[in-house]
MARDRENVO-755163 format. One record per residue (C-alpha): residue number from 1; residue in one letter; x negated, y, z. Coordinates in Angstrom, 2 decimals. Last residue first. Example, Ala and Ser with C-alpha at 12.3 -4.5 7.8 and 13.67 -1.06 7.14 Angstrom:
2
{timi 2 's' {-13.67 -1.06 7.14}}
{timi 1 'a' {-12.30 -4.50 7.80}}
***
This chain:
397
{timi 397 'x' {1.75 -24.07 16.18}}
{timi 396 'x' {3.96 -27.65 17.44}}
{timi 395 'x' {4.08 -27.59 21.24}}
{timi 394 'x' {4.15 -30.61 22.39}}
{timi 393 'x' {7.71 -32.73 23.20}}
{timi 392 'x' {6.16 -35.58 21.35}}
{timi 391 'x' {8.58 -37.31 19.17}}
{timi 390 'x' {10.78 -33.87 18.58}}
{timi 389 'x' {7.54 -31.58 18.71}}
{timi 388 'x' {8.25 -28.01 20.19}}
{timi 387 'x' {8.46 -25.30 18.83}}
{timi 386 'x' {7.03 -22.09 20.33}}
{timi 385 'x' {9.43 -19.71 21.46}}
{timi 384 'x' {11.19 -16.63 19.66}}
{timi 383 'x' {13.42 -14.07 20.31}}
{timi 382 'x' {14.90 -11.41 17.74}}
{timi 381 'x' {15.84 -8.13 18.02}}
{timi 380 'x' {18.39 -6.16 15.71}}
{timi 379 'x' {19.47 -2.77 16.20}}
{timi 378 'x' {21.87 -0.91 14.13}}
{timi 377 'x' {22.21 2.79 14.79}}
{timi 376 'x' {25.35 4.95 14.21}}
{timi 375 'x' {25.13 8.78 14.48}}
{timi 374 'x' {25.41 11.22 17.41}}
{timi 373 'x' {24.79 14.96 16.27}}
{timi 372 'x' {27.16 16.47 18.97}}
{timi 371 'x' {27.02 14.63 22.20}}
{timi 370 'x' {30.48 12.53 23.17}}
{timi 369 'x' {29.04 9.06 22.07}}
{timi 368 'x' {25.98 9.05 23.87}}
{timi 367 'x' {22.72 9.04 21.82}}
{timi 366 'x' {22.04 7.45 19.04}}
{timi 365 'x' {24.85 4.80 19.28}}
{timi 364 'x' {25.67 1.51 19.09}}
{timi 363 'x' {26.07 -2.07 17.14}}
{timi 362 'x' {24.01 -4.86 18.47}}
{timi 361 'x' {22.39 -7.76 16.70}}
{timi 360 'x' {21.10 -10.64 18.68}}
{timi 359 'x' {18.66 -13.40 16.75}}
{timi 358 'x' {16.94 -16.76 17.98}}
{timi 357 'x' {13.99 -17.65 16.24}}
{timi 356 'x' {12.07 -21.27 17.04}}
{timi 355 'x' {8.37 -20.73 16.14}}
{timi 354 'x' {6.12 -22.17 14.41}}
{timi 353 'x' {5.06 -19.23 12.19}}
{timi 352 'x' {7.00 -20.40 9.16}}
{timi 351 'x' {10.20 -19.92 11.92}}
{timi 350 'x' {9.18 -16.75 12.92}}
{timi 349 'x' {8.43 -15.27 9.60}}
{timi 348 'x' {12.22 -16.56 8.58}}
{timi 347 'x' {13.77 -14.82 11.25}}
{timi 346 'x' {11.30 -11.78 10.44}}
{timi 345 'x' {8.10 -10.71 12.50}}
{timi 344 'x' {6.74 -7.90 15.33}}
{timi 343 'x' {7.93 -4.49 14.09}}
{timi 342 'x' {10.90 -2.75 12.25}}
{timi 341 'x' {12.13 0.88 11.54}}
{timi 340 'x' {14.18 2.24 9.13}}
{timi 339 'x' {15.71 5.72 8.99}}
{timi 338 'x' {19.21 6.07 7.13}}
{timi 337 'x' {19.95 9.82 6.11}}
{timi 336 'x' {18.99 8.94 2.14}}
{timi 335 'x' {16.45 6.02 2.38}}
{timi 334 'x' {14.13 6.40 5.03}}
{timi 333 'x' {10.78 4.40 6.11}}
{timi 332 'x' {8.99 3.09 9.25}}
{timi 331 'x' {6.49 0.03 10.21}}
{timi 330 'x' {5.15 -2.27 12.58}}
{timi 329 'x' {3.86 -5.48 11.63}}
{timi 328 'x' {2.26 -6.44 15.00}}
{timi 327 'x' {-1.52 -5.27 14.11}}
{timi 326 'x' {-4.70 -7.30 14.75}}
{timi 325 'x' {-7.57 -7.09 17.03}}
{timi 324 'x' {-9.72 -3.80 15.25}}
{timi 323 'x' {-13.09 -4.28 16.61}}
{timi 322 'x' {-16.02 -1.15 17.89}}
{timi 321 'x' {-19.19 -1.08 19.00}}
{timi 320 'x' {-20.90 1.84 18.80}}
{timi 319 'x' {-23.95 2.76 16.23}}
{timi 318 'x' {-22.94 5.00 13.74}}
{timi 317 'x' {-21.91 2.12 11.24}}
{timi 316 'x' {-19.96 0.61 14.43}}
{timi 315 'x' {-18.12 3.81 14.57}}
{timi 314 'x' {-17.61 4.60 11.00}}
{timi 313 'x' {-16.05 1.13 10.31}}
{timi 312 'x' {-14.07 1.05 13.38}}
{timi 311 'x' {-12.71 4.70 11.88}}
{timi 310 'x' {-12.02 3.21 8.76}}
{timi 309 'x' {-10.39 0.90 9.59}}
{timi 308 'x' {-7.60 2.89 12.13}}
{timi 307 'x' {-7.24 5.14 8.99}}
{timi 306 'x' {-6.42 2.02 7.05}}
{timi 305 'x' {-4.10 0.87 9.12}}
{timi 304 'x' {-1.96 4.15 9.70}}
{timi 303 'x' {-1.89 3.86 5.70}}
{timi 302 'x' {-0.33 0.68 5.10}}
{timi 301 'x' {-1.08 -1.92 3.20}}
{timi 300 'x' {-0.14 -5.31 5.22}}
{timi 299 'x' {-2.00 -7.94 3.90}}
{timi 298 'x' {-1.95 -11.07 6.33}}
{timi 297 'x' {-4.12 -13.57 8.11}}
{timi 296 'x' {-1.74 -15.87 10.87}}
{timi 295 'x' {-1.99 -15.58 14.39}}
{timi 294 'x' {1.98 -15.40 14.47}}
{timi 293 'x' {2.31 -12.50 16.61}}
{timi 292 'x' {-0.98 -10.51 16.64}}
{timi 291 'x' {-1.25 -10.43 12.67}}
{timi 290 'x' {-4.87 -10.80 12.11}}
{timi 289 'x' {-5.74 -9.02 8.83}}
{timi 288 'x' {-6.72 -9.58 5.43}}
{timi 287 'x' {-8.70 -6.67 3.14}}
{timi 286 'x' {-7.97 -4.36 0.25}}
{timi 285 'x' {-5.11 -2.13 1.31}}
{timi 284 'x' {-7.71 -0.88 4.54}}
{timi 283 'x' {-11.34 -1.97 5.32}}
{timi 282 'x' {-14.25 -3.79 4.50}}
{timi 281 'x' {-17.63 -3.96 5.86}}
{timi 280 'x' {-20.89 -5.06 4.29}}
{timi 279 'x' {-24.21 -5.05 6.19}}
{timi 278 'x' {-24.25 -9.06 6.67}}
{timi 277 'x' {-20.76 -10.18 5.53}}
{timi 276 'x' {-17.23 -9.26 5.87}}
{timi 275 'x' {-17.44 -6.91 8.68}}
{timi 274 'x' {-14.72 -5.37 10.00}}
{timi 273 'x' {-15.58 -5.18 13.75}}
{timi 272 'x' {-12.74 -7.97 14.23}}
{timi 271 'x' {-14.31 -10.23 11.48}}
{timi 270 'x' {-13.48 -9.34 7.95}}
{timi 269 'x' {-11.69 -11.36 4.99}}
{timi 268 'x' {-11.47 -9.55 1.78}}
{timi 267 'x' {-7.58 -10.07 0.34}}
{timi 266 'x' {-7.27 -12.37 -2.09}}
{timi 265 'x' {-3.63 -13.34 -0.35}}
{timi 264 'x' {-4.75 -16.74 0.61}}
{timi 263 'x' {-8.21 -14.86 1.76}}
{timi 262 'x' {-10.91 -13.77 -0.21}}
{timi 261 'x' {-14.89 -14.07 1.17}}
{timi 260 'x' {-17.72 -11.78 -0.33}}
{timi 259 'x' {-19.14 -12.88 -3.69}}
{timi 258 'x' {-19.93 -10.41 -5.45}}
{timi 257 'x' {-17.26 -11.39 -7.91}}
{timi 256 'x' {-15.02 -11.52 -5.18}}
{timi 255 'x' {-15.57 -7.82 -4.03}}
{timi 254 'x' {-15.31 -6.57 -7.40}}
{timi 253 'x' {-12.11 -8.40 -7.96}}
{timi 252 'x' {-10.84 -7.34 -4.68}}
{timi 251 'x' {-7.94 -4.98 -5.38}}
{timi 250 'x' {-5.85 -6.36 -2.99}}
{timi 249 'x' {-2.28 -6.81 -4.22}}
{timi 248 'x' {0.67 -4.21 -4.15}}
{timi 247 'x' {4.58 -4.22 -4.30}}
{timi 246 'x' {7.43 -4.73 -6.85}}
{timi 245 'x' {7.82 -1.04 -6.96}}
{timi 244 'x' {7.19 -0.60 -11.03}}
{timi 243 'x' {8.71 2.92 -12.06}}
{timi 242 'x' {11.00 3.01 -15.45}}
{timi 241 'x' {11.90 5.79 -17.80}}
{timi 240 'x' {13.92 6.41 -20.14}}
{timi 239 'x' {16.45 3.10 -19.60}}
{timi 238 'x' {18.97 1.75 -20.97}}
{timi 237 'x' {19.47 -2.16 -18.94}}
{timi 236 'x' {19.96 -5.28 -21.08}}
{timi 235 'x' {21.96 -8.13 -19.68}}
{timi 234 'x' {22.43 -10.72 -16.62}}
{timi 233 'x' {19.38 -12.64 -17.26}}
{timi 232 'x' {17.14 -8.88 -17.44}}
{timi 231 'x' {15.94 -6.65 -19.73}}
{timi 230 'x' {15.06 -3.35 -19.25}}
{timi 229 'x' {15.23 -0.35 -21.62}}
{timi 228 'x' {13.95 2.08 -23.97}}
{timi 227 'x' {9.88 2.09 -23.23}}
{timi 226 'x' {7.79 4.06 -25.19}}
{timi 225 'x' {6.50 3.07 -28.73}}
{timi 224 'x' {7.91 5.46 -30.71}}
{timi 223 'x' {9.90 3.84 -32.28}}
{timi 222 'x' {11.81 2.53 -28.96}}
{timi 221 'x' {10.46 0.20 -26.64}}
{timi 220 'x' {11.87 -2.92 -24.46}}
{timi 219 'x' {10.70 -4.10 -21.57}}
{timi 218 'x' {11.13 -7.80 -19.74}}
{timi 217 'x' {12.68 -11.02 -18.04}}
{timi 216 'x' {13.58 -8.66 -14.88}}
{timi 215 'x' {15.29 -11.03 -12.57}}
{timi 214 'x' {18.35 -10.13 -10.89}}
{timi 213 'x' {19.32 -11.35 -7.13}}
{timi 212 'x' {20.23 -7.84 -6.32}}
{timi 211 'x' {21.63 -5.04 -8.60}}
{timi 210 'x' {21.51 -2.28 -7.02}}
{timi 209 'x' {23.33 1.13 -8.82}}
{timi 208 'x' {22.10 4.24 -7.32}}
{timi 207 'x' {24.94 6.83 -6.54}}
{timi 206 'x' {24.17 8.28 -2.91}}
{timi 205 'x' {26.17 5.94 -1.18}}
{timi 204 'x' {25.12 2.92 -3.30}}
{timi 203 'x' {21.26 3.92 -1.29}}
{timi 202 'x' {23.16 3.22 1.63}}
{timi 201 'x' {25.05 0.37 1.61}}
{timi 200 'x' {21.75 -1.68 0.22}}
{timi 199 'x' {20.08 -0.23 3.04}}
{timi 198 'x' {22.55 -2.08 5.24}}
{timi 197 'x' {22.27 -5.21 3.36}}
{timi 196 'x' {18.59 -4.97 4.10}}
{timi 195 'x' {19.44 -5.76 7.91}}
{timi 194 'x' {21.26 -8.72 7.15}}
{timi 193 'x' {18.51 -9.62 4.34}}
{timi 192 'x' {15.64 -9.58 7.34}}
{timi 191 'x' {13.66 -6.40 6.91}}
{timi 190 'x' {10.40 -6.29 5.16}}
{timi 189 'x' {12.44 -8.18 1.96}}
{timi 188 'x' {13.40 -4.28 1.22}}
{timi 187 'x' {16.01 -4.92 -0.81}}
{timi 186 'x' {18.68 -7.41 -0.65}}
{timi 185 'x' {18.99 -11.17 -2.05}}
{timi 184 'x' {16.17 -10.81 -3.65}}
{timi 183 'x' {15.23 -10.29 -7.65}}
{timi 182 'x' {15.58 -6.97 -7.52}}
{timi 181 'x' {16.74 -4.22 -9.86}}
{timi 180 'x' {17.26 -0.38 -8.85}}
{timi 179 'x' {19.56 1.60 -11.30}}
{timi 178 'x' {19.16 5.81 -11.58}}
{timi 177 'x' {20.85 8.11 -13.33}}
{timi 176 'x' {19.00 10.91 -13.31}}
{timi 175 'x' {19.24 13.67 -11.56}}
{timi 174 'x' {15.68 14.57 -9.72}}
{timi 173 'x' {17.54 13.88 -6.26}}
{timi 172 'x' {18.00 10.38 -8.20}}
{timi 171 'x' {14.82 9.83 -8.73}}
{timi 170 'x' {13.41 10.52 -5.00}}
{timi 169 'x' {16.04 8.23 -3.94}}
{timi 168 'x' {14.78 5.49 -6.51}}
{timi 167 'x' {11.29 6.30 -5.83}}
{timi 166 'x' {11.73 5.97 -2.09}}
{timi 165 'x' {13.60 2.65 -2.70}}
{timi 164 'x' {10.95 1.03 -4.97}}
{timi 163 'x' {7.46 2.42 -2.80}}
{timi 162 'x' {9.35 0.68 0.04}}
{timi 161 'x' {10.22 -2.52 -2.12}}
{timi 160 'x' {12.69 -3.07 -4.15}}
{timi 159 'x' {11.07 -3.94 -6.95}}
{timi 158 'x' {12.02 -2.41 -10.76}}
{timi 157 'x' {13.28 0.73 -10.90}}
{timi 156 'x' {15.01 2.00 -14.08}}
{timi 155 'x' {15.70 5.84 -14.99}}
{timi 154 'x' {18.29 7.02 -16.63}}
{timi 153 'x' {18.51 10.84 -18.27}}
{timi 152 'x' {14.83 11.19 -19.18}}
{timi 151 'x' {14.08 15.08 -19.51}}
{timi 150 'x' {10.24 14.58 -20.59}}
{timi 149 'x' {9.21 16.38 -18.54}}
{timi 148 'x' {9.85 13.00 -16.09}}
{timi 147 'x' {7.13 11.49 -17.76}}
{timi 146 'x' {4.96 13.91 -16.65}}
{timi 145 'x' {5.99 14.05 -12.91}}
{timi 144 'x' {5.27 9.85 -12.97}}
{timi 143 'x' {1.84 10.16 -14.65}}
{timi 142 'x' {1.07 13.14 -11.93}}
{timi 141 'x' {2.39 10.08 -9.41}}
{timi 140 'x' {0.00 7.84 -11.00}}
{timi 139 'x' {-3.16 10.21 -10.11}}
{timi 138 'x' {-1.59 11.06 -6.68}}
{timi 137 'x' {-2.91 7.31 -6.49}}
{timi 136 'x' {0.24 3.87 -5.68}}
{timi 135 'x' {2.62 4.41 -8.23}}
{timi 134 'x' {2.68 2.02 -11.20}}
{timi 133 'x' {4.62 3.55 -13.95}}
{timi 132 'x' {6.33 2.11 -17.19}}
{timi 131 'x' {6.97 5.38 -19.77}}
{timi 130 'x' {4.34 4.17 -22.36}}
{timi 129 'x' {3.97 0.30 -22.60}}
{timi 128 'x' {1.93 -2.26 -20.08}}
{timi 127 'x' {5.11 -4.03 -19.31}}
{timi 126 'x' {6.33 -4.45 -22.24}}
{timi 125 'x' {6.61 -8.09 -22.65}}
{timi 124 'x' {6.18 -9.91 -18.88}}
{timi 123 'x' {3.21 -10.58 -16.91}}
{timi 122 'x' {4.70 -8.38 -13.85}}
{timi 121 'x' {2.64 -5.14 -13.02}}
{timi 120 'x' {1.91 -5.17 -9.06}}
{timi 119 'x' {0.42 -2.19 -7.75}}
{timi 118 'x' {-3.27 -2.10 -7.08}}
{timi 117 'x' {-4.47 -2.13 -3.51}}
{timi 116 'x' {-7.66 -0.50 -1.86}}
{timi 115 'x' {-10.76 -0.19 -3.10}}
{timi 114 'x' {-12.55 0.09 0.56}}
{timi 113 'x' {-15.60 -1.78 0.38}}
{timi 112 'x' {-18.58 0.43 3.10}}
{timi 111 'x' {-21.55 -1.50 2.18}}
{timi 110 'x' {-24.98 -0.90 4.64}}
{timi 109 'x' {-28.95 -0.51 3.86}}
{timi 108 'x' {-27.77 0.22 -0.07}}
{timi 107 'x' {-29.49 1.05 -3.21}}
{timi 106 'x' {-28.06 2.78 -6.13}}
{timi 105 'x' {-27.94 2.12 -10.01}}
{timi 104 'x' {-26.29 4.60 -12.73}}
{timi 103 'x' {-24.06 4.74 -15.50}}
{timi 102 'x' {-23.18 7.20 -17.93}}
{timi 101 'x' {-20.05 6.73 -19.66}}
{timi 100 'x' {-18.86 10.37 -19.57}}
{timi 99 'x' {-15.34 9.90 -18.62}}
{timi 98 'x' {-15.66 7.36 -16.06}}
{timi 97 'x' {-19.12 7.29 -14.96}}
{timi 96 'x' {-20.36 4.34 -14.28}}
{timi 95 'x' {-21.58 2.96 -11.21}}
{timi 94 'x' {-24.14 -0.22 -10.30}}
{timi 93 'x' {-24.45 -0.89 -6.61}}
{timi 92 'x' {-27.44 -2.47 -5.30}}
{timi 91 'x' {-28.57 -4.44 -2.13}}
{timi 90 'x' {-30.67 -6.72 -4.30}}
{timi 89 'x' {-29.06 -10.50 -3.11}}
{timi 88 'x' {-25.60 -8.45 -1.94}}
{timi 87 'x' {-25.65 -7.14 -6.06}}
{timi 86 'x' {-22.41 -5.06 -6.37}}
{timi 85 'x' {-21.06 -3.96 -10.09}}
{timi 84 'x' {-18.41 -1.86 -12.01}}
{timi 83 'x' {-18.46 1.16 -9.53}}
{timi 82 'x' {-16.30 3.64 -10.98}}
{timi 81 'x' {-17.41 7.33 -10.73}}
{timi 80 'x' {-14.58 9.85 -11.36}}
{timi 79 'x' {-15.71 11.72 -7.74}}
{timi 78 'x' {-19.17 11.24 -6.77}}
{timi 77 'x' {-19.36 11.80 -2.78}}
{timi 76 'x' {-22.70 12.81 -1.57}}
{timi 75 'x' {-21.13 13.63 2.15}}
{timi 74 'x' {-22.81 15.72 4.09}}
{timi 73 'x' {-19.90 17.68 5.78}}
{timi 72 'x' {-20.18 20.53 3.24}}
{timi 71 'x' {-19.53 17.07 0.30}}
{timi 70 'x' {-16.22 16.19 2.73}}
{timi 69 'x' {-15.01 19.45 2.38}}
{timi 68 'x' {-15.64 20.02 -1.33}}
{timi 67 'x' {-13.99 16.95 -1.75}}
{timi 66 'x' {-11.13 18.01 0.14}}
{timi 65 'x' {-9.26 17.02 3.75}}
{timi 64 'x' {-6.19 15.59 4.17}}
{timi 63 'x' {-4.65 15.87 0.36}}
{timi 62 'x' {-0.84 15.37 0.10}}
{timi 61 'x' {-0.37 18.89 0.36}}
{timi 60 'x' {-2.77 19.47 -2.61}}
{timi 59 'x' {-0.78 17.33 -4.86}}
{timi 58 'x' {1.64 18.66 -4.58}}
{timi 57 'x' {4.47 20.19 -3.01}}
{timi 56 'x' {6.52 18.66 -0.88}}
{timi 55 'x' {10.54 17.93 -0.92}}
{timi 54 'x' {10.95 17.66 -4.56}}
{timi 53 'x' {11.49 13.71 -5.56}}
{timi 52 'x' {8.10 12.86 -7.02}}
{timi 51 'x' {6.36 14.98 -3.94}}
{timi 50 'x' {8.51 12.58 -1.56}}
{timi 49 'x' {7.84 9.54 -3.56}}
{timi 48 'x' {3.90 10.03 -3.56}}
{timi 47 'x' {4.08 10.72 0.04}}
{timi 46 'x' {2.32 7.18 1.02}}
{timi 45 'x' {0.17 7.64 -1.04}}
{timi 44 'x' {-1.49 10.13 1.15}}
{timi 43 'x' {-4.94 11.59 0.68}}
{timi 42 'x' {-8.15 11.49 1.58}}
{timi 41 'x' {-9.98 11.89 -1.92}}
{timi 40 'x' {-8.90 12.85 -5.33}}
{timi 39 'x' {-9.43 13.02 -9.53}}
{timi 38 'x' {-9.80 9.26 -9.49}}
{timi 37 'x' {-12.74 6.66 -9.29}}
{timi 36 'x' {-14.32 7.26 -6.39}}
{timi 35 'x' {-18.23 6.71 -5.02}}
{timi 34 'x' {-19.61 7.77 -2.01}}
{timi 33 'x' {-23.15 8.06 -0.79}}
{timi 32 'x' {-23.93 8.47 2.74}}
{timi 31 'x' {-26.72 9.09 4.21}}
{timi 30 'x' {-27.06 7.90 7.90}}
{timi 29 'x' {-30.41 8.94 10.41}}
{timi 28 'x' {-31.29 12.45 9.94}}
{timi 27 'x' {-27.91 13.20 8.99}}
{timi 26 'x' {-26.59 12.52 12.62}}
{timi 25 'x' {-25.27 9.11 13.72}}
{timi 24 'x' {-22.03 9.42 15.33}}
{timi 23 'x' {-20.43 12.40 13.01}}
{timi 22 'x' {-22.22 10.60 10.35}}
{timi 21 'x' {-20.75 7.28 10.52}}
{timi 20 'x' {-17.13 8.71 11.49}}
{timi 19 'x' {-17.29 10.42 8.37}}
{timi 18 'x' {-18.23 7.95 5.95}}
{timi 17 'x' {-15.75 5.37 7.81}}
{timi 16 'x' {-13.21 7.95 7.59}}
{timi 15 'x' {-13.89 8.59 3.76}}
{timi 14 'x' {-14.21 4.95 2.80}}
{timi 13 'x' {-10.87 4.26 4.58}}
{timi 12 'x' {-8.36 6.84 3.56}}
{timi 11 'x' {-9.47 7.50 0.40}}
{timi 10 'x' {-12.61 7.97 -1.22}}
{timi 9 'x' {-13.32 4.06 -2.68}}
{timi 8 'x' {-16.64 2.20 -2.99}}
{timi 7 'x' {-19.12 3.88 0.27}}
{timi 6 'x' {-22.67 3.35 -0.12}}
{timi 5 'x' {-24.74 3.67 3.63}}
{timi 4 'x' {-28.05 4.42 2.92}}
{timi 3 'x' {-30.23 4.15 5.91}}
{timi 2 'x' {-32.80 7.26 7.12}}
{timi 1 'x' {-35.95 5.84 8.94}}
***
């Protein structure tokens, strides 16, 4: 008997589940059915900034593999098809289309959720108006190449997180004046605000103003209803056009109205095979994971985890047996020539964790001092032992 697998979401995760699932199972035995909102599948987000800023083209180059590839491979994948509605009780998925209208019900043996993340818009005035961009689809980025047609001269990011310092870079190689707010102490509160001083440094060195430890209080708009500027505690900031990089959340309202579990972040929660109830599995931006340090839950979006979803997904779809334990926190950017790199957990992460951090930072080289090409690197590591109980001497977790 052939079992319906229904995939919500055609990018990283839902498509390598969907995959994997029929690679392992044959067509005889899995059809899939997948639905996606947007104009594309398989693709990077993660690139937005760089096709923003010049260096690849797009969107094409961003895309992995095609619909038209995925559909030859036996996929029925419905592109600009929202599902608006998941019945566990009835096994069902009602979609609509999302320029037509039209919508339509379809059975499921197994779930694939993989939604993803939606950026973060602050519940301020103006926030929703013309010329304020989320990035986080290729579909966002073409609203982001748009609005820069329009010839703004200064440009505004707000967050300074990785999608905020790529886009400020990738707005300033597009010549405009650009001016990064954040309300932290440094950007890029991934890194611990010693280390985020030093991207700070950097991104000053190519011309973008930061102002740290500034609240955004809201947007102005011109006549013509777009937005004109930023305001903030310490005064009113020009800008054409702004970009939002102040982070993502889960987007898990359709899971939690069906009723499948939410973590403290309202992320899904899975087990280790990523299964978040009977015959429903979850994967990638939208979903909790076990972070291997501190044993806590925790929503890391990133793309190298949702591709390693995806494929447990697929596998234990197809049959297998397959978990994902945990990640470590492990990630890499750039901004301008300085690479960034960091893994395991923060002083402060540490500490929250239990744990009693103790920090070295060294100063050095690339590669030896004489060889041609050697630049500075700053490495910091931190140690960290369980603390212990002052009227016990157990270990407090």
């Amino acid at each position: 008997m052939t079992r319906r697998v229904v995939v919500i979401g055609g990018d990283a995760v839902g498509m390598a589940a969907a995959s994997q699932a029929l690679r392992r199972a044959g067509r005889d035995s899995v059809e899939v059915v997948a639905f996606e909102r947007s104009h594309h599948v398989s693709y990077s987000a993660c690139g937005i900034p760089y096709w923003v800023g010049g260096d690849v083209d797009g969107p094409d180059a961003l895309v992995a593999r095609t619909a038209a590839a995925h559909r030859d491979n036996g996929i029925d994948l419905r592109l600009r098809t929202e599902v608006t509605g998941v019945d566990l009780g009835a096994r069902t998925v009602t979609a609509c289309d999302v320029d037509g209208g039209a919508s339509t019900t379809v059975g499921f043996d197994d779930l694939v959720v993989a939604t993803g993340a939606v950026p973060v818009r602050p519940d301020l005035p103006g926030a929703h108006s013309p010329g304020v961009h989320g990035v986080q689809t290729l579909d966002d980025g073409a609203g982001v190449l748009d609005g820069l047609a329009r010839r703004p001269r200064r440009a505004v990011v707000v967050g300074g997180g990785y999608i905020g310092v790529e886009m400020a870079e990738a707005m300033v190689r597009r010549g405009l004046q650009v001016t990064l707010v954040d309300r932290a102490p440094e950007p890029m509160t991934t890194l611990d605000p010693d280390m985020g001083a030093l991207v700070h440094e950097a991104m000053e060195g190519m011309g973008i103003t930061v102002l740290s430890a500034t609240a955004v209080s809201g947007f102005e708009t011109g006549d013509d209803g777009r937005v004109a500027a930023v305001t903030t505690a310490q005064g009113t900031l020009p800008a054409d056009i702004v970009v939002l990089g102040l982070g993502v959340r889960p987007n898990t309202e359709l899971a939690g109205a069906a009723g499948l579990p939410l973590g403290e972040s309202g992320g899904v929660l899975t087990d280790l095979r990523m299964r978040a109830a009977d015959g429903v599995w979850a994967g990638g931006d939208c979903v909790e994971v076990l972070h291997r340090v501190s044993q806590r839950r925790v929503h890391i979006p990133l793309g190298t985890h949702a591709n390693k979803h995806g494929r447990v997904i697929g596998m234990n779809l197809g049959g297998s047996y397959a978990t994902f334990p945990g990640v470590v926190g492990t990630a890499v950017s750039k901004v301008c020539d300085l690479e960034i790199a960091r893994t395991g957990l923060l002083e402060a992460e540490a500490a929250a964790a239990g744990f009693e951090p103790v920090s070295v930072t060294v100063e050095s080289t690339t590669r030896a001092g004489y060889y041609p090409g050697t630049t500075p690197i700053t490495v910091k590591m931190i140690s960290a032992t369980p603390r212990r109980s002052h009227r016990s001497g157990t270990r407090s977790w």
